[in-house]
C-alpha positions as CSV (number, residue, x, y, z in Angstrom):
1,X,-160.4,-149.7,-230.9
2,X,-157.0,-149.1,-230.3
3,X,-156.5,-146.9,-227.1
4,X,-153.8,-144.8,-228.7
5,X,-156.5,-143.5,-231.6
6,X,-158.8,-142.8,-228.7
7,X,-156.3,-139.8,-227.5
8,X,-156.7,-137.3,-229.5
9,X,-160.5,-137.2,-230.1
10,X,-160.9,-137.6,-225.7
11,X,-157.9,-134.4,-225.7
12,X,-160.9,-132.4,-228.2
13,X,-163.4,-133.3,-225.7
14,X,-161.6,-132.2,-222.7
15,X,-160.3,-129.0,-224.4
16,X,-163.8,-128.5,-225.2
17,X,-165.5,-128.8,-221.8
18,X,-162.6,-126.9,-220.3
19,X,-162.6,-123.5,-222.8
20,X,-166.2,-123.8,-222.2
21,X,-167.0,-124.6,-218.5
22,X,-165.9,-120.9,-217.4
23,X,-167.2,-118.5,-220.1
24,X,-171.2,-120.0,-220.0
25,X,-172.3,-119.6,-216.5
26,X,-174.1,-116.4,-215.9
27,X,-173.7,-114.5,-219.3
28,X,-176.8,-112.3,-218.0
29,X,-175.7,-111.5,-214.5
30,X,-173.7,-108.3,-215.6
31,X,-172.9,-105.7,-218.1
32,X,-169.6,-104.2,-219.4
33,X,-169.3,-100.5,-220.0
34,X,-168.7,-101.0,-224.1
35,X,-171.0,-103.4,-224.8
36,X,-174.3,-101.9,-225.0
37,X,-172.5,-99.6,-227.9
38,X,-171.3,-102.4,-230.0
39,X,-174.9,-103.8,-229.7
40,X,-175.6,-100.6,-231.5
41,X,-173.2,-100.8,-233.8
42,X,-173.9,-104.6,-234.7
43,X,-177.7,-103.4,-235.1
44,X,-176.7,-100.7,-237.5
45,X,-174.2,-103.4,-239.9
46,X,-177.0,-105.9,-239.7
47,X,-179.5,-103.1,-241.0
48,X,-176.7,-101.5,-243.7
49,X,-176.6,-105.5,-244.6
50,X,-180.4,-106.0,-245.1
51,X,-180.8,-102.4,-246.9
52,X,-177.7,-103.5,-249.2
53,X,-176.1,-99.8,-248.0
54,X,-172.8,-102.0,-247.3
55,X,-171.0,-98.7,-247.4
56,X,-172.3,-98.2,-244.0
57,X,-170.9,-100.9,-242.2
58,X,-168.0,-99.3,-240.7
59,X,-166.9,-98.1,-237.0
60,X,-163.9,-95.7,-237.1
61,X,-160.8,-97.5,-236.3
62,X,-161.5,-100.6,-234.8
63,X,-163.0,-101.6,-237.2
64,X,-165.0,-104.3,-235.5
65,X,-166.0,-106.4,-238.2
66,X,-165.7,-109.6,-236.9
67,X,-167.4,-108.5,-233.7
68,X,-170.5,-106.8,-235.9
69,X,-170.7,-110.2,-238.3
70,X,-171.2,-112.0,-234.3
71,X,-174.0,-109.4,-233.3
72,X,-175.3,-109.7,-236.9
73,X,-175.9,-113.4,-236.1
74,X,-177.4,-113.1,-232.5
75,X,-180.0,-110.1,-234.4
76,X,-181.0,-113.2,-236.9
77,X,-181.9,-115.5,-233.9
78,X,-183.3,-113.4,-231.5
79,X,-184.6,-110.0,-233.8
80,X,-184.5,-110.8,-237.2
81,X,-186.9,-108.1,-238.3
82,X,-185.0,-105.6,-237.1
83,X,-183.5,-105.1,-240.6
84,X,-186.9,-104.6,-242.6
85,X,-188.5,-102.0,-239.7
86,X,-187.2,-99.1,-241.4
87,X,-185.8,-97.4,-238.6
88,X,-183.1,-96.5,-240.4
89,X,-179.5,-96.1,-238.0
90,X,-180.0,-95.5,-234.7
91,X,-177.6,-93.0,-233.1
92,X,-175.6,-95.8,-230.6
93,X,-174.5,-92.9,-227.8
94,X,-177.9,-92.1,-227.0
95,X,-179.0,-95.7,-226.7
96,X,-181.8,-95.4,-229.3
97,X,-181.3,-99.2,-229.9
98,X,-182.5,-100.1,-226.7
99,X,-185.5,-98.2,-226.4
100,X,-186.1,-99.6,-229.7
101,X,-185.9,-103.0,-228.5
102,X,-188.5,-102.2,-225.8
103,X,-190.8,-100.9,-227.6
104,X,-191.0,-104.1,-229.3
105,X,-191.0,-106.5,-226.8
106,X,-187.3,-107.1,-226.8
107,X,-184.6,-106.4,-223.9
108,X,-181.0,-105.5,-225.3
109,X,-179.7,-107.9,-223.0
110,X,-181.4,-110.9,-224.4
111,X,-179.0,-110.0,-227.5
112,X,-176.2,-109.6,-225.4
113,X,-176.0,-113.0,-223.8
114,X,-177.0,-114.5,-227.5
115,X,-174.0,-112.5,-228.7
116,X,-172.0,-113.3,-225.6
117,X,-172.4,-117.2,-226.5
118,X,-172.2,-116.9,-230.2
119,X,-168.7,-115.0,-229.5
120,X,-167.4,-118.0,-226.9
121,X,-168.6,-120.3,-229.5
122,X,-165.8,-118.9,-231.9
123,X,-163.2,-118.6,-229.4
124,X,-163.8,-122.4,-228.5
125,X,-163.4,-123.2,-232.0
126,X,-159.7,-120.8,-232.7
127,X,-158.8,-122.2,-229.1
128,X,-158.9,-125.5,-230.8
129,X,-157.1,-124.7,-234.4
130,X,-155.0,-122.7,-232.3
131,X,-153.9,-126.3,-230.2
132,X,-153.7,-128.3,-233.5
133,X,-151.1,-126.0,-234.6
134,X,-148.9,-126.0,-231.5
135,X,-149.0,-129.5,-231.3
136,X,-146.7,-129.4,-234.4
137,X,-143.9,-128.1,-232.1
138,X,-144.8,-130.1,-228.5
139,X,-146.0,-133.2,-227.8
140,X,-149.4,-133.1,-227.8
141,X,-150.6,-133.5,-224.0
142,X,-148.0,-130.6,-223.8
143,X,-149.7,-128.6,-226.2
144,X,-153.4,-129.4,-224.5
145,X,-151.6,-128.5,-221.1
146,X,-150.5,-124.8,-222.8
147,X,-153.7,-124.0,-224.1
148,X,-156.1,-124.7,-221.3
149,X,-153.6,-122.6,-219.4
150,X,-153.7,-120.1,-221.2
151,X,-157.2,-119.5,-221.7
152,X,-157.7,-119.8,-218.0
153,X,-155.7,-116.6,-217.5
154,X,-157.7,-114.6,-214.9
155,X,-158.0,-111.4,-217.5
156,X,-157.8,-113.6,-220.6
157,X,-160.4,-115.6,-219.7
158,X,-163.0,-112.5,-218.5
159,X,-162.7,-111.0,-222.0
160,X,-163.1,-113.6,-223.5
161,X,-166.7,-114.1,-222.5
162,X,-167.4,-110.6,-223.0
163,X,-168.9,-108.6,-226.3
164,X,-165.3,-107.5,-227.0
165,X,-162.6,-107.4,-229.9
166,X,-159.4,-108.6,-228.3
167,X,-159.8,-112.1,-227.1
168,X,-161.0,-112.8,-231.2
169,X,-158.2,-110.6,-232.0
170,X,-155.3,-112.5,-229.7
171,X,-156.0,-115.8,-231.3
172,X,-156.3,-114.8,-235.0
173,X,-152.6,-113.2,-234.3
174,X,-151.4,-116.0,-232.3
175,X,-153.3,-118.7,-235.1
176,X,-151.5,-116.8,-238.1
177,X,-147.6,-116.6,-236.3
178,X,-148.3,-120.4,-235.7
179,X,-149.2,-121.5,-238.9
180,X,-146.9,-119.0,-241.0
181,X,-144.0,-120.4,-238.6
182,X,-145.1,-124.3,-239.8
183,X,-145.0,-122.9,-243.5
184,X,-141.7,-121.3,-243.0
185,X,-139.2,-123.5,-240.5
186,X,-141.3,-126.7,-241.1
187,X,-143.3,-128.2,-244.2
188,X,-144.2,-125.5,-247.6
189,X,-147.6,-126.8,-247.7
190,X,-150.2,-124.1,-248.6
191,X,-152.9,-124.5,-246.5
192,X,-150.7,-123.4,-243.6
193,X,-149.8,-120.2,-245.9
194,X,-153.6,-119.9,-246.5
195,X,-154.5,-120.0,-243.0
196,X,-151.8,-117.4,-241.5
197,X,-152.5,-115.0,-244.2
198,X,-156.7,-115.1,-243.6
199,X,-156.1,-115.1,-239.7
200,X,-154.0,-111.9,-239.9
201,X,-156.8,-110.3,-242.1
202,X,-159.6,-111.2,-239.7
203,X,-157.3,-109.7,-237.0
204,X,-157.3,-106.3,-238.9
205,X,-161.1,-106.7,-239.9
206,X,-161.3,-107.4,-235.8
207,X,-159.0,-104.1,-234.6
208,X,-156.6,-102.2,-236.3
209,X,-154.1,-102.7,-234.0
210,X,-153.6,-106.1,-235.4
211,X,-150.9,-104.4,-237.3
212,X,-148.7,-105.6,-234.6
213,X,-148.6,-108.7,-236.2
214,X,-145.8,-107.7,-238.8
215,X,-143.3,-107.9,-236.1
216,X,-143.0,-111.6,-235.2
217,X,-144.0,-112.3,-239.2
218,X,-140.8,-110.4,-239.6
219,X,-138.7,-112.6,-236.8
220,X,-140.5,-115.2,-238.8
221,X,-139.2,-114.2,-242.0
222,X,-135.8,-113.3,-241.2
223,X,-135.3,-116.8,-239.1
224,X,-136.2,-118.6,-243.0
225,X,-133.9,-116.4,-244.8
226,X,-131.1,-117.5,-241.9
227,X,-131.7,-121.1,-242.8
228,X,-131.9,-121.0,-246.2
229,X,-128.6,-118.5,-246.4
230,X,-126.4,-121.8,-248.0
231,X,-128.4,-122.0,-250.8
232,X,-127.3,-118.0,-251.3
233,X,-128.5,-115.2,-249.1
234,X,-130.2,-113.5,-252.7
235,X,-131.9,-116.6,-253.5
236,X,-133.6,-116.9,-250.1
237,X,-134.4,-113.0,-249.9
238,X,-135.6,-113.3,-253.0
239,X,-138.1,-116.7,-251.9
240,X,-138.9,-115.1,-248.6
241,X,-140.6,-111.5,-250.5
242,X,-142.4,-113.7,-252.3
243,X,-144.0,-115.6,-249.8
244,X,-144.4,-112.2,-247.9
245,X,-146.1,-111.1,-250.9
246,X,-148.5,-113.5,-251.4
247,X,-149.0,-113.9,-247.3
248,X,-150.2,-109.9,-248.1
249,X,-152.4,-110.9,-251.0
250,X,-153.7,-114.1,-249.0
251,X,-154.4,-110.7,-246.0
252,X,-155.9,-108.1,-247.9
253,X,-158.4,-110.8,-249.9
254,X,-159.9,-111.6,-246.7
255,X,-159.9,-108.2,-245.4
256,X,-162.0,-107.8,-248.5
257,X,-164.3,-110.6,-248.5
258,X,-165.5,-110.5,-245.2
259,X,-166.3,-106.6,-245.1
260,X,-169.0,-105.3,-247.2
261,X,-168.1,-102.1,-246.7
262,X,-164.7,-102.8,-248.8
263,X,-167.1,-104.2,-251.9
264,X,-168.4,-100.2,-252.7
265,X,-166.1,-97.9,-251.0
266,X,-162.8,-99.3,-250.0
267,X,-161.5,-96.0,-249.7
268,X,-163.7,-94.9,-247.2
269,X,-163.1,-98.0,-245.3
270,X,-159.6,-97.7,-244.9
271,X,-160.1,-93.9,-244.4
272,X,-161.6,-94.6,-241.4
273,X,-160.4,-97.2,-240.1
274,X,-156.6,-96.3,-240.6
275,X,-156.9,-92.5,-240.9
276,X,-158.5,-92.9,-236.9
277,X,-156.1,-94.9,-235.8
278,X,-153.1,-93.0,-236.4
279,X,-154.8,-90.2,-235.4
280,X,-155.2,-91.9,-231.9
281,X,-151.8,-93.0,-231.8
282,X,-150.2,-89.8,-233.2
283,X,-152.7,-87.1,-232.4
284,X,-154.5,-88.4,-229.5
285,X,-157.8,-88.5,-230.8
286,X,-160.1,-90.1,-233.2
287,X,-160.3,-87.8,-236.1
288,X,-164.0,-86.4,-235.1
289,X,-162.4,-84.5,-232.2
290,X,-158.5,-83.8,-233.3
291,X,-159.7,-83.0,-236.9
292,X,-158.0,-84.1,-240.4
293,X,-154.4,-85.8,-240.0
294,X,-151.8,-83.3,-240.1
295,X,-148.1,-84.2,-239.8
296,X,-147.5,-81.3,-237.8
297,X,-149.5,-82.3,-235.2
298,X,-147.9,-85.6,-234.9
299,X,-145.4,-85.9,-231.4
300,X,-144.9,-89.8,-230.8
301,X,-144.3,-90.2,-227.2
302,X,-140.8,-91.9,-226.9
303,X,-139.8,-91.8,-223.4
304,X,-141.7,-95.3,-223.3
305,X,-142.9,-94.5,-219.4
306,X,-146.3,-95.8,-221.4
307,X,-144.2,-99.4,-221.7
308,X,-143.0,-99.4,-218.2
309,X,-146.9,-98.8,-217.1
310,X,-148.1,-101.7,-219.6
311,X,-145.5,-103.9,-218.4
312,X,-146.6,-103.2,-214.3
313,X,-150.3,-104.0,-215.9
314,X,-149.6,-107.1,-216.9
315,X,-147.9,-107.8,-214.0
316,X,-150.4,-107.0,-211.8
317,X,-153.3,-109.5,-213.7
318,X,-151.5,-112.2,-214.5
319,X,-151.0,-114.8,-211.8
320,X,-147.9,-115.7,-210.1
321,X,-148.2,-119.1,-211.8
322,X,-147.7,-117.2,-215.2
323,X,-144.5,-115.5,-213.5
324,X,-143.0,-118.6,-212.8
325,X,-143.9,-120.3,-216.4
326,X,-142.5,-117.5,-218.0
327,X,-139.4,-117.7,-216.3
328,X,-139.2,-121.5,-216.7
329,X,-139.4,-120.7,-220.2
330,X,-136.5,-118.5,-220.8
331,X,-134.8,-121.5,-220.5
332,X,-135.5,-122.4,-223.6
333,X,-132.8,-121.5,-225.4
334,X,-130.2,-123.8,-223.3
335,X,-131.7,-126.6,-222.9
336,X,-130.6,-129.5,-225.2
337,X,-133.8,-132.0,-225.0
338,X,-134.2,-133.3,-228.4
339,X,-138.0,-133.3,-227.7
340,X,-138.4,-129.5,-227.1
341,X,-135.5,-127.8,-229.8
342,X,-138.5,-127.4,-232.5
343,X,-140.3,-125.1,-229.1
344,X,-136.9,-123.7,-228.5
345,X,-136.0,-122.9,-232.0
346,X,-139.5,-122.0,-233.5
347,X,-141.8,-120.9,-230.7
348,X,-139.8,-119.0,-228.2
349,X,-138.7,-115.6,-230.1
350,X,-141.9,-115.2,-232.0
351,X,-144.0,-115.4,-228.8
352,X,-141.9,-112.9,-227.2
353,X,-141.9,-110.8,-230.2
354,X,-145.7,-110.9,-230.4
355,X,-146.2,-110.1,-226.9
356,X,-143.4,-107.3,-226.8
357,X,-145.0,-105.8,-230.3
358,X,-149.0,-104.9,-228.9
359,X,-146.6,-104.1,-225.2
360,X,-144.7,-101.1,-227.1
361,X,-146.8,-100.2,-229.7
362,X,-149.5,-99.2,-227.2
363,X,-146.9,-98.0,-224.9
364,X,-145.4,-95.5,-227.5
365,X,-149.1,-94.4,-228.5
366,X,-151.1,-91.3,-227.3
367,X,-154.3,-92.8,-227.4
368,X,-156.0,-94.9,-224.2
369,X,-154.3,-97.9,-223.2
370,X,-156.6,-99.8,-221.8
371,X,-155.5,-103.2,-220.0
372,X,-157.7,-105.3,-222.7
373,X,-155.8,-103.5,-225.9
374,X,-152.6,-106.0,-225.5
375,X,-154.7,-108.8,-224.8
376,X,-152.5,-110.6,-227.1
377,X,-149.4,-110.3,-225.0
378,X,-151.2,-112.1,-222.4
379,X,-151.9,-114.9,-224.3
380,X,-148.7,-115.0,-226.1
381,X,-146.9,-115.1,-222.2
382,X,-149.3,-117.7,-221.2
383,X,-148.6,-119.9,-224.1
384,X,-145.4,-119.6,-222.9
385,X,-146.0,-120.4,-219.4
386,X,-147.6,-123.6,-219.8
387,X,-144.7,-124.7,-222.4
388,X,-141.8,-123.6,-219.5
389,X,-143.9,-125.5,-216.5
390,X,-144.4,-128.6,-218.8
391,X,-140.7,-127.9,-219.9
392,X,-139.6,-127.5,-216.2
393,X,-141.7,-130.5,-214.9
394,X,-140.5,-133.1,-217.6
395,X,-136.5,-132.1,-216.9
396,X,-137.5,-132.8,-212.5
397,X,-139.2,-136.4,-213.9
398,X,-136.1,-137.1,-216.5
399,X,-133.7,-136.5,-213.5
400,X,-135.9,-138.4,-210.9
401,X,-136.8,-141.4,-213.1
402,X,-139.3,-143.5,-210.7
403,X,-142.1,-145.8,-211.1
404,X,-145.2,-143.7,-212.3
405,X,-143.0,-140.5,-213.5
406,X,-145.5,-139.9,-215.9
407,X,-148.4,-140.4,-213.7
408,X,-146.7,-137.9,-211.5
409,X,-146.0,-135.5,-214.3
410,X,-149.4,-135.4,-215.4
411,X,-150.7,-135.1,-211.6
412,X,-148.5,-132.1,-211.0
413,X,-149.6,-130.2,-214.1
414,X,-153.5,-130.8,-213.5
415,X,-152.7,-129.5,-210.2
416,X,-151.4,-126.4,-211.9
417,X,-154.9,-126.0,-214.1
418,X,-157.1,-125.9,-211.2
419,X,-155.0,-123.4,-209.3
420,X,-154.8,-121.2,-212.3
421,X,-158.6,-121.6,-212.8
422,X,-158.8,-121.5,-208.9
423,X,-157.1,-117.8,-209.3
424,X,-160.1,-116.9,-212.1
425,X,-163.2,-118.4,-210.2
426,X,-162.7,-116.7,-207.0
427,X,-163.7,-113.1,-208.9
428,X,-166.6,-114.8,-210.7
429,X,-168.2,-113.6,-212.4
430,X,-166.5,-110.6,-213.9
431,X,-162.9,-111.9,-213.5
432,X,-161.6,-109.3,-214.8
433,X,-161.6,-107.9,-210.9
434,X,-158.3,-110.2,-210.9
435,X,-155.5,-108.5,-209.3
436,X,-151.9,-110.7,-208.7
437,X,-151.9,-111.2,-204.3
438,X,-148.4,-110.6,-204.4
439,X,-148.8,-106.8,-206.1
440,X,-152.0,-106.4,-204.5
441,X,-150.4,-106.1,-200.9
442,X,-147.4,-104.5,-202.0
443,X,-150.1,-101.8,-203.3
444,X,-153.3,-103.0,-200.8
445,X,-153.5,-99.2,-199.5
446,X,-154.8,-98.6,-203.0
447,X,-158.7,-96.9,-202.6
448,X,-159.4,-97.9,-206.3
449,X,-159.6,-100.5,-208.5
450,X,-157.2,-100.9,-211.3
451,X,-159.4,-99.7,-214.6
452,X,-163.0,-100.3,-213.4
453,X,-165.1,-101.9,-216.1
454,X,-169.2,-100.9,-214.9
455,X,-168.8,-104.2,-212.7
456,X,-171.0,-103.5,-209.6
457,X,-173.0,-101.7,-211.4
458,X,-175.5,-104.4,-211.7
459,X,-175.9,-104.6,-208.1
460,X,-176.7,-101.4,-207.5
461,X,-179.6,-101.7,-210.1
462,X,-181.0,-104.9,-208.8
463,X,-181.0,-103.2,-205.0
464,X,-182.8,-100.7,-206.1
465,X,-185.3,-102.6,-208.3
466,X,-186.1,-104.6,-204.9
467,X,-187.4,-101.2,-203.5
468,X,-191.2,-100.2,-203.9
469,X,-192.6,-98.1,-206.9
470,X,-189.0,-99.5,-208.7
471,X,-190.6,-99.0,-212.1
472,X,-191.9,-95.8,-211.4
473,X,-188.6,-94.7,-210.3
474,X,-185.6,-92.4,-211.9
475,X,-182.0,-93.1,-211.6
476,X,-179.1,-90.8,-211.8
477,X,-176.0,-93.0,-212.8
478,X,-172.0,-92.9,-213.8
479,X,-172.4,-95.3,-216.9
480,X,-175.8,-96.0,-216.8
481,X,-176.1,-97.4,-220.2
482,X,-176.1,-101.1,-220.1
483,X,-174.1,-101.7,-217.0
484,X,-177.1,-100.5,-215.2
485,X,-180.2,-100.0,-217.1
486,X,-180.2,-103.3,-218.2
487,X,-181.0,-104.5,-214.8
488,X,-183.0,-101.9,-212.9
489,X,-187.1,-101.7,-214.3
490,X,-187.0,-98.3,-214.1
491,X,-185.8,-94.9,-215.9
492,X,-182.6,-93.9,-215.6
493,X,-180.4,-90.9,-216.5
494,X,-177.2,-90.4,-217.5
495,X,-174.6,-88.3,-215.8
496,X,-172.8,-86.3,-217.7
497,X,-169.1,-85.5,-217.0
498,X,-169.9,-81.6,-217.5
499,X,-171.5,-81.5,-214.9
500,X,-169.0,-81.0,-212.4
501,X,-167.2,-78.5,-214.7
502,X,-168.2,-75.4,-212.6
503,X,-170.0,-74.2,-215.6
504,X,-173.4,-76.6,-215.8
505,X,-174.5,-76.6,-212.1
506,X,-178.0,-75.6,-212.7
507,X,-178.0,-78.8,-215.1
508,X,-176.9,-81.1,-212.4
509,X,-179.5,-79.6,-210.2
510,X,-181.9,-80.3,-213.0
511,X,-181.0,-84.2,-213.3
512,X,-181.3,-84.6,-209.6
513,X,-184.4,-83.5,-209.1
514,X,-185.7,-85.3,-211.9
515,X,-184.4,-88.4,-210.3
516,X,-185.5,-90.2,-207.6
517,X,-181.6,-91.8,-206.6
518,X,-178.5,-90.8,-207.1
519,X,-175.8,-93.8,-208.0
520,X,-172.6,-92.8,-207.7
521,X,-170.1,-95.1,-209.7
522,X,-167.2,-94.4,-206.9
523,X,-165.0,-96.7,-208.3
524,X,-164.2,-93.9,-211.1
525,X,-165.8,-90.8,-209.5
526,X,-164.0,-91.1,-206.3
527,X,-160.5,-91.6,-207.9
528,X,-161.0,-88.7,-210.4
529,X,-159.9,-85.1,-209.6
530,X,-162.9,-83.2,-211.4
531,X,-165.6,-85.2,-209.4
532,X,-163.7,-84.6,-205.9
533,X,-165.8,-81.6,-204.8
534,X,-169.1,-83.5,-206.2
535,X,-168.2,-86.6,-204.1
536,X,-167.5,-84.5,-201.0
537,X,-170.3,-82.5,-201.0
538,X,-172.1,-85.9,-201.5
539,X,-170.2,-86.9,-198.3
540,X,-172.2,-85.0,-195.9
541,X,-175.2,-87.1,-196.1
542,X,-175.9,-91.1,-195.2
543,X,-176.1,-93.3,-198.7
544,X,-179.1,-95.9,-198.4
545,X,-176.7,-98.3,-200.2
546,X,-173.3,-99.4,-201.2
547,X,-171.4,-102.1,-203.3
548,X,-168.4,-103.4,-202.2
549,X,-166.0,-105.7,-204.3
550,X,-162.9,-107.0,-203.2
551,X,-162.9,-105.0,-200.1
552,X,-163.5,-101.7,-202.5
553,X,-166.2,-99.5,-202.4
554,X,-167.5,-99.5,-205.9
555,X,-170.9,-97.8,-205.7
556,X,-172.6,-95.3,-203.4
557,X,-176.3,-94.9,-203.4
558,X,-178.3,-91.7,-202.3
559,X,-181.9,-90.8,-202.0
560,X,-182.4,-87.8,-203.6
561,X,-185.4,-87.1,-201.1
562,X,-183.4,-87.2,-198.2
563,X,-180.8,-84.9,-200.1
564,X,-180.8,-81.3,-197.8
565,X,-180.8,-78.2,-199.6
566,X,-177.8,-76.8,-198.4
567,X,-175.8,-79.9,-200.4
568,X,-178.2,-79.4,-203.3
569,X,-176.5,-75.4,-202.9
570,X,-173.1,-76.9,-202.7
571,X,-173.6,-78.7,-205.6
572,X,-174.8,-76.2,-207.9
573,X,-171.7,-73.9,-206.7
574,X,-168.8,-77.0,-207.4
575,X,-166.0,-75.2,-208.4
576,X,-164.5,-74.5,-212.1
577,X,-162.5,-78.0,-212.8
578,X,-158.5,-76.8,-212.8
579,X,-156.2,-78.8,-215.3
């Protein structure tokens, strides 16, 4: 066979083991603090599904669907029953699903790591659309090189083996600018149409916030109508609504198809879903705690110090290799390679765009703004990282012309992959623990990590299940659920944030003397205000136990046993929390 045909098939298989080798190891060594609930909220869509009550399978805003079709899949491996049992829908903040599950001889996390895999399954598989359609615009070792890069992003790469929205999210946006910029700057074929317009509507069926998406369609838009302004600016505004139109269509049918919910009561659907999120963004709350929209109440924050903060995120958990890359590729628009003016012409403003869109929309907002909610814009600025260092490292071989330039070439930028990979692995296996070592000791006096995830957690649960009488033990724990349940054989109570609120002291008393530990998630507790008198009363006795990651203290363990009572009076006396 000719060695030329064997390329492309061999650059499948290495893409392959590459998006797969980091996301399969040790699915079940940890839990992540949202995870447990979309479990519960999975359980419940798989149950609406098998009682044909489809207009139950909603989830305010997000609205999740893609992520609730993935746990509906792991429940008809590992549980199929579940749907028949008639427990009708269990309430997923009181973790009702996983006493469920143990009363029947299955453990929650069993369907997490099913989920987990199902989930990097379909990531491996839009990883790989995603590199057949940028291989329109590079060559396509380049294209491979960009890919692989990109999904070894430290933060990229940690959600995307999680039970999460946003890595599914990232690629159906970057899969849909891709293929709507080949139907608009390159060939009118359909099926390119057809697949932007489905991959925008699973990224709204996947999170609302997908909405982002209109603003590099409409750089994408407005570049075709630029082209096509000599055959008269009104006959190309004209051709561009209509594809716009039909691109909608080609959105809201599969926004339709693949949500039940949307068969029997579309209006509730999009209630929810769209009446919460602008209610997060504009009132600052999902609409169960700020109440029914009201344009009063709207106040957009527009001093865009939200941005600024986004932008110092990213910074901080991306890797210096993505610095440099993105730099190398602003220089995009000068050079004058004939090879790279498709990447130049097509692929540099509408990645920008993309990332710059989910940047200031969630900067503007009032709602959270959790690192992982512009997951896109990393991927977007990785893809364009590995396209500048391929850039970068073709123009140094084109200027040094030698004997074995291309072996070079290909040596530097595997080089490259392991270091960005290198970056990743050393905070397995959460990676999410990433932090860039240039920012980190400009800001190394820092006592807390940077949005603490329940990582640690874990740990603490499997010291304490090493102890004797562990299953005959209680636990009080800062995000019990999941995080450390999953992992400890015994039972274990939740704290409750009122209880440091100067009003419920007799209550926190209560909960401690029920338990038999005390597990202090200082990662979060420590750095919060409202639990600094509950910490320092803490303080004044020895813990049998902490966790420490990255040279941070993440969780402090007490015996309540050993606990005097003049801390146990402290503690019932904390002081009224001051705003």
């Amino acid at each position: 066979m000719d060695r030329k045909k064997l390329i492309e098939p061999a650059l499948y298989v290495v893409l392959i083991i590459a998006l797969l080798a980091p996301r399969l190891p040790s699915l079940g060594s940890f839990s992540t603090l949202d995870e447990p609930y979309w479990l519960s909220m999975g359980a419940n869509f798989y149950y609406a599904l098998g009682q044909r009550e489809f207009q139950n399978t909603v989830y305010e805003y997000q609205p999740a669907v893609t992520t609730m079709w993935i746990v509906t899949a792991a429940m008809l491996v590992y549980f199929p029953e579940y749907r028949g049992m008639g427990q009708g829908y269990l309430d997923y903040n009181k973790g009702g699903l996983d006493l469920f599950m143990i009363e029947h001889d299955k453990h929650p996390m069993e369907l997490l790591i099913i989920s987990r895999m199902i989930q990097i399954l379909l990531i491996t598989a839009l990883f790989l659309i995603l590199y057949s359609l940028l291989k329109r615009f590079v060559p396509k070792f380049v294209s491979a090189f960009a890919v692989i890069f990109a999904s070894l992003d430290p933060f990229f790469l940690s959600q995307s083996r999680l039970l999460d929205h946003e890595a599914m999210l990232s690629l159906f946006v970057m899969i849909s600018v891709l293929a709507l910029a080949i139907y608009c700057l390159q060939e009118r074929r359909f099926i390119f149409l057809l697949l932007s317009g489905v991959s925008a509507g699973l990224a709204q069926l996947t999170k609302s916030s997908a909405i982002a998406i209109l603003a590099p369609v409409g750089v994408l838009f407005l570049i075709q109508i630029y082209q096509e302004r000599r055959e008269g600016l009104i006959h190309a505004l004209v051709k561009t609504v209509k594809t716009f139109v039909i691109w909608l269509m080609l959105l809201a049918a599969a926004y339709i198809v693949f949500w039940p919910g949307m068969w029997v009561a579309p209006q509730k659907m999009i209630y929810e879903v769209y009446g919460n999120a602008f209610s997060y963004a504009f009132q600052g709350a999902r609409l169960s705690a700020a109440g029914e929209l009201e344009s009063s109440r709207f106040n957009l924050n527009l001093n865009f110090s939200g941005i600024f903060s986004l932008i110092e995120v990213i910074l901080r958990r991306t890797t210096p290799l993505t610095w440099l890359g993105v730099l190398f590729g602003l220089s995009f628009p000068f050079t004058r390679a004939p090879e790279w003016n498709s990447a130049r012409r097509q692929l540099f403003l509408p990645f920008w765009v993309t990332a710059l869109a989910f940047v200031i929309m969630f900067g503007i907002a009032q709602g959270r703004n959790s690192p992982h909610y512009i997951l896109c814009s990393y991927l977007a600025l990785n893809l364009l990282a590995g396209l500048g260092w391929s850039h970068i490292i073709k123009l140094f071989v084109d200027r040094f012309p030698t004997v074995g330039a291309q072996g070079f070439q290909y040596g530097i930028l595997s080089i490259l992959l392991f270091l960005q990979f290198w970056s990743a692995a050393a905070f397995f296996p959460y990676y999410f623990t990433y932090q860039n070592p240039i920012l980190y000791q400009y800001k190394r006096n820092e006592d807390f990590p940077l949005f603490p995830y329940g990582e640690g957690l874990e740990q603490a649960a499997q010291y304490l299940a090493g102890l004797p009488n562990a299953t005959a033990s209680t636990a009080l724990v800062y995000y019990s659920r999941g995080c450390f349940s999953y992992f400890y054989p015994g039972k274990t109570i939740g704290f409750r944030p009122y209880y440091v609120d100067g009003l419920h002291g007799q209550d926190l008393i209560h909960s401690i003397r029920s338990s038999d530990y005390i597990v202090v998630y200082y990662a979060v507790q420590g750095g919060v205000e409202s639990y600094k008198g509950y910490i320092e009363a803490l303080s004044g006795m020895k813990p049998i136990h902490e966790v420490w990651l990255d040279g941070r203290k993440y969780v402090v363990i007490y015996q309540v046993d050993q606990i005097p009572e003049s801390i146990l009076e402290n503690l019932s006396n904390l002081k009224p929390v001051t705003q």
